[in-house]
C-alpha positions as CSV (number, residue, x, y, z in Angstrom):
1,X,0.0,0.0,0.0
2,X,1.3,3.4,-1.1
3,X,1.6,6.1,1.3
4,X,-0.6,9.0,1.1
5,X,1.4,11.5,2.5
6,X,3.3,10.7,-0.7
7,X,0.5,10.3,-3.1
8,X,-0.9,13.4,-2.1
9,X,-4.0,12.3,-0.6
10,X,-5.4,14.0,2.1
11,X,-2.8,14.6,4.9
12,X,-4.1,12.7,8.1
13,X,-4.8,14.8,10.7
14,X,-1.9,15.9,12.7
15,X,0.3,16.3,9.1
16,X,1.7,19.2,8.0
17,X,2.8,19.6,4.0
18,X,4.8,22.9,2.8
19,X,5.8,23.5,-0.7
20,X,9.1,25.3,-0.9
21,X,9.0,28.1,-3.8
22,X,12.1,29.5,-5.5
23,X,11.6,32.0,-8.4
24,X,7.8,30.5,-8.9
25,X,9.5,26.7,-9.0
26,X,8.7,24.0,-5.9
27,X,12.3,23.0,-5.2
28,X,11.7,21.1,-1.9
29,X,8.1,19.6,0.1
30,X,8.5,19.6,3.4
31,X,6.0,17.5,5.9
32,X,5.6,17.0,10.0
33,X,4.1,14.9,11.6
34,X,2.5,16.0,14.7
35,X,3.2,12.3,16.2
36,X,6.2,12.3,15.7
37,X,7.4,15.0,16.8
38,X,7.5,16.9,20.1
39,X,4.3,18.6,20.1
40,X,5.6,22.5,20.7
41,X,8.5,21.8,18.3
42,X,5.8,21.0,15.9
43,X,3.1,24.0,16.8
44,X,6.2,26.7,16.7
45,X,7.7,25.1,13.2
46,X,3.8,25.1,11.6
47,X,3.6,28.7,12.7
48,X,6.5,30.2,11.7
49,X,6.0,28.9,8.1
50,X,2.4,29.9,8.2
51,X,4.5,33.3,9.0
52,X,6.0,34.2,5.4
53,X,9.5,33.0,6.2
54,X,13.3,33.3,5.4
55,X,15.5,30.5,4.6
56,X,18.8,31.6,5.5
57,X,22.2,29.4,4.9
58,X,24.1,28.7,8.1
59,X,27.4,26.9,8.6
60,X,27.2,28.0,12.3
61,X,25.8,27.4,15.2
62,X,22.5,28.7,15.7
63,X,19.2,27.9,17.9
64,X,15.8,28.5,17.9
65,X,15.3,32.1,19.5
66,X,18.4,33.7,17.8
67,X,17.9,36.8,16.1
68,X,19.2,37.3,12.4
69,X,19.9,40.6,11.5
70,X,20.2,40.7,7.5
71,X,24.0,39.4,8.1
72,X,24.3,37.3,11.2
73,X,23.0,35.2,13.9
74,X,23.1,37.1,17.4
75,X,22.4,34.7,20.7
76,X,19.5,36.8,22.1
77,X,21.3,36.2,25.7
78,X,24.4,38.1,24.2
């Protein structure tokens, strides 16, 4: 039996499905799964994409509550 998460089906409840959108072009899908995932990782992820993010590159550390300032990524406890 085929998945239909992957078919496109309807998403079970608790699922999650974002296309990523480069210069009018999907380039990535990305899904969560409330289940399987802690459940405020999974609320705070849904919202901020529901939020009109930005992808930003990092080959740093960086954690969730940073700030990024159009260049960097500032801990916001200095």
């Amino acid at each position: 039996m085929e998945n239909p998460i992957e078919q496109g089906e309807g998403l079970p409840e608790g699922t999650a499905r974002y296309a990523v959108v480069a210069d009018n072009d999907v380039v990535g899908i990305l899904t969560f799964i409330k289940s399987e995932m802690d459940a405020v990782d999974y609320d705070r992820s849904i919202a901020g994409l529901e939020s009109n993010p930005k992808i930003v590159s990092c080959d740093e550390t960086v954690n969730i509550g940073w700030i990024w300032n159009g260049e960097s990524f500032t801990s916001p406890v200095g």
